[in-house]
C-alpha positions in Angstrom: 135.8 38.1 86.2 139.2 36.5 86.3 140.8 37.3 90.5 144.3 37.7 89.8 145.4 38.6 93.4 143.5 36.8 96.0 144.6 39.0 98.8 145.7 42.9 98.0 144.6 45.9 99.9 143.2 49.3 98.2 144.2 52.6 100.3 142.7 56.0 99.6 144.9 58.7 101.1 144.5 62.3 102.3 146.3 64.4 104.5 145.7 63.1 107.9 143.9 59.8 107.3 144.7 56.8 105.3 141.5 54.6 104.9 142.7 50.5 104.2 140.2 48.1 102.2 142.0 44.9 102.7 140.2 41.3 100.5 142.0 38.6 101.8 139.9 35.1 99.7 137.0 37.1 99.4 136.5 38.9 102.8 136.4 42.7 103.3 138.2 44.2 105.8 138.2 48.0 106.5 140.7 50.0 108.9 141.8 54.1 109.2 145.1 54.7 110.3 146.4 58.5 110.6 149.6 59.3 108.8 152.6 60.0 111.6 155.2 57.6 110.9 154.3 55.2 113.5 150.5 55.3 112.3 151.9 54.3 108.6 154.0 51.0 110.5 151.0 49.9 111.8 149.8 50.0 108.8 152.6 48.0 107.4 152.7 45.6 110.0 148.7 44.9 109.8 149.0 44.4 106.1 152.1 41.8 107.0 150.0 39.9 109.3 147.6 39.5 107.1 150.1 38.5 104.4 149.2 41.2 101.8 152.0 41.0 98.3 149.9 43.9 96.7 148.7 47.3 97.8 147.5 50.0 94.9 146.7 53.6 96.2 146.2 57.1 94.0 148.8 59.5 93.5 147.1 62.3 95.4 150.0 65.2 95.3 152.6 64.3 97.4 150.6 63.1 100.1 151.5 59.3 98.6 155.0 59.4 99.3 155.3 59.0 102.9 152.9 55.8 102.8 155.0 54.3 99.5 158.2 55.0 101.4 157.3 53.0 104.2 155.9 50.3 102.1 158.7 50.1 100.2 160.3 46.2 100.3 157.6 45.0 102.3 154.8 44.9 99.6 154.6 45.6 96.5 153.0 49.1 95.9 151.0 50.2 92.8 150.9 53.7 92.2 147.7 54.9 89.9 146.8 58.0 88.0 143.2 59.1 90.0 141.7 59.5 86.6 142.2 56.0 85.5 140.2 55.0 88.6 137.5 58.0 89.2 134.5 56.1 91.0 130.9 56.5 89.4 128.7 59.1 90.7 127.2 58.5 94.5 129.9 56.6 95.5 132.1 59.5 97.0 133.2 58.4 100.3 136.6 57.0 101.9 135.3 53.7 102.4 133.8 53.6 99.1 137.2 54.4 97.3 139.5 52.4 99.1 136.8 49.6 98.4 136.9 50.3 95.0 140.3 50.6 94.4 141.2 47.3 95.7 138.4 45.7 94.0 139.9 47.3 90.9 143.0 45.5 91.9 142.1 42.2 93.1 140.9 41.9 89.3 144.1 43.3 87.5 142.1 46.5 86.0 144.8 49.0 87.3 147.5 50.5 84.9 150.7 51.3 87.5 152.7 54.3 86.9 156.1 54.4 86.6 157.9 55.1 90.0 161.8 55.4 89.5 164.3 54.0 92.2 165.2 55.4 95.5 168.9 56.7 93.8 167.0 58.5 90.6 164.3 60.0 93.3 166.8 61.4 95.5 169.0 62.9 92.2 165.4 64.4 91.7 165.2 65.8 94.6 168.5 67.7 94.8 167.7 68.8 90.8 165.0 70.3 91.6 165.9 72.0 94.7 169.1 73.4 92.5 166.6 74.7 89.9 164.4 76.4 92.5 167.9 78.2 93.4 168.7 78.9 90.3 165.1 80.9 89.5 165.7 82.7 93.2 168.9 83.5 91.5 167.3 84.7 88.3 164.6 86.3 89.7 166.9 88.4 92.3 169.4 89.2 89.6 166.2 91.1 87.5 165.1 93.0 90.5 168.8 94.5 90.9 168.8 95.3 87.4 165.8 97.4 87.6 166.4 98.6 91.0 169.5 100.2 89.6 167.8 101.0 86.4 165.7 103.5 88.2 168.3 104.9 90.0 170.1 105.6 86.6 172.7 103.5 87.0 174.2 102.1 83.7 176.5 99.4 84.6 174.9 96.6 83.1 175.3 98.6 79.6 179.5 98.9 79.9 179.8 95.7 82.5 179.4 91.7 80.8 177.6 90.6 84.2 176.8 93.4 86.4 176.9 90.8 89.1 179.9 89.5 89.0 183.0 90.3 91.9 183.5 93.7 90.7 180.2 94.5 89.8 178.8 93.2 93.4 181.5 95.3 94.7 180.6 98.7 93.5 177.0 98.0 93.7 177.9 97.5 97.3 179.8 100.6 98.1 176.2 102.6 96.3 174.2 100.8 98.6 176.4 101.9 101.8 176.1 105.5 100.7 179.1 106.4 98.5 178.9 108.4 95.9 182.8 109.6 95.0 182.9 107.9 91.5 186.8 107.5 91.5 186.4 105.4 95.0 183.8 103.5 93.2 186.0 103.2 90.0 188.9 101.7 91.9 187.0 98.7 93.4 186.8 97.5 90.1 189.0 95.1 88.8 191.8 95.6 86.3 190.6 92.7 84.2 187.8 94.8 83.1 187.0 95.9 79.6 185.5 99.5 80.2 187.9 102.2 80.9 187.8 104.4 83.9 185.7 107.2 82.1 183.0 104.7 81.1 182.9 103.3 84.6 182.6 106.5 86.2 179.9 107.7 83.9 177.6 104.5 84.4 177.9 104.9 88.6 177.5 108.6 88.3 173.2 108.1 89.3 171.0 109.1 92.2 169.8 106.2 94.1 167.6 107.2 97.0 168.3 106.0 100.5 165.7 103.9 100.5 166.5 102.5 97.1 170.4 101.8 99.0 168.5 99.9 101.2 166.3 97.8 99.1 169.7 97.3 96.3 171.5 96.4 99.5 169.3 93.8 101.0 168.7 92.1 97.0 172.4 92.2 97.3 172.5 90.1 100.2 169.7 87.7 99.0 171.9 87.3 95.9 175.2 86.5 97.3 173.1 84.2 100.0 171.6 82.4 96.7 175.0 82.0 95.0 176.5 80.4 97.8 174.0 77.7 98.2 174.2 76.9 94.4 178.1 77.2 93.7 179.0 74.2 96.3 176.8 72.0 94.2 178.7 72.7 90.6 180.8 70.9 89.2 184.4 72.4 88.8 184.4 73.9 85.0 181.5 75.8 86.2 183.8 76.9 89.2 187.4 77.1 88.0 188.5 75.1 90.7 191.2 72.4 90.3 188.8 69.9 92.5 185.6 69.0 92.2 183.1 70.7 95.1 181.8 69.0 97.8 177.7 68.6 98.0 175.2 65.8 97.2 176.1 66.0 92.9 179.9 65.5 93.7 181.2 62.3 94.5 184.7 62.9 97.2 185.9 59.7 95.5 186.2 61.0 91.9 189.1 62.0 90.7 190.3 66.1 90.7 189.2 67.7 87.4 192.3 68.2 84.5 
């Protein structure tokens, strides 16, 4: 079978270890290095020395990141799908895969996967970690909504978003204890479609106090939740007349018309 790469190195990775199966003209060379950072550059430095362009390892979870990041610019790293190179029954150990895998390699039988660059990782990255927000948003949001359900009160059925300043507000003053429904009508903003009467009749409930508890600590979540998201929107999601500072908005751009 045709060698396309006369040296390349096969790694199989787990949590703690990363076994190394590096050919180099025909010669097999073995070696287990742990997975601290400084265990991952001797890695890279051993596979310098010995003048390795190629390395291909699975993509086990996320446990192939740390090794691809430090490999980064000084080899070329080939990322495969563990199916594509599943090893034949009673060859199950570390030695055995790593072996494998670069033998697999050395003869150009691998299929890479598609790795986007360091800019479109780190976007991913902050997407996702928005997304997560948003469902801890979400998620909160409900459990207010039935929380005050049971404690029969209705201001999600006269208020557009129960959660908004004014809504927050009087769910607030319930959770401290007060129930005088004109003090909680007048922390309600003007702006607000439902009259007085309507207001007053969708507060007028019985929470318990440990349901003023529970509504005040979801409260608190909520708010924490929305402050970690809203520095990270753009401005027509704000408002604001400039855009937000945060790792999606760029200082240098221009202030939003």
């Amino acid at each position: 079978m045709e060698i396309l790469h006369p040296i390349c190195c096969g790694l199989d990775v787990h949590t703690k270890t990363v076994v190394a199966c590096l050919i180099a003209t025909g010669k097999k060379t073995t070696r287990t290095f742990g997975t601290m950072t400084e265990e991952l550059l001797e890695l890279s430095d051993w596979l310098l020395e010995a003048g390795c362009p190629i390395v291909a390892m699975e993509s086990t979870g996320v446990y192939w990141k740390p090794i691809y990041n430090v490999l980064e610019g000084v080899c070329e790293v080939t990322l495969v799908n563990a199916h594509h190179v599943k090893q034949v029954p009673g060859r199950k150990t570390d030695v055995r895969d790593c072996e494998w895998i670069a033998d697999l390699l050395r003869h150009g039988l691998l299929r890479a996967s598609f790795i986007p660059p360091a800019p479109i990782r780190d976007l991913r990255e902050l997407t996702r970690y928005r997304a997560s927000l948003v469902r801890d948003r979400a998620r909160c949001a409900n459990r207010v909504q039935k929380l005050a359900e049971s404690g029969n009160i209705k201001l999600s059925q006269v208020v557009s978003d129960a959660l908004g300043v004014s809504g927050r507000r009087m769910l607030r003053a319930l959770a401290q204890g007060e129930r005088d429904v004109d003090r909680l009508v007048a922390l309600a903003d003007r702006q607000l479609k439902p009259t007085r009467e309507q207001l007053g009749k969708a507060l007028d409930g019985r929470l318990t106090q440990a349901q003023c508890y529970v509504l005040g600590e979801l409260l608190d979540r909520y708010e924490e939740t929305q402050a970690a998201i809203t520095p990270r929107e753009r401005p027509d999601q704000q408002g604001g007349r400039e855009r937000a500072a945060g790792p999606f908005c760029s200082r240098s751009d221009p202030p939003a018309r």
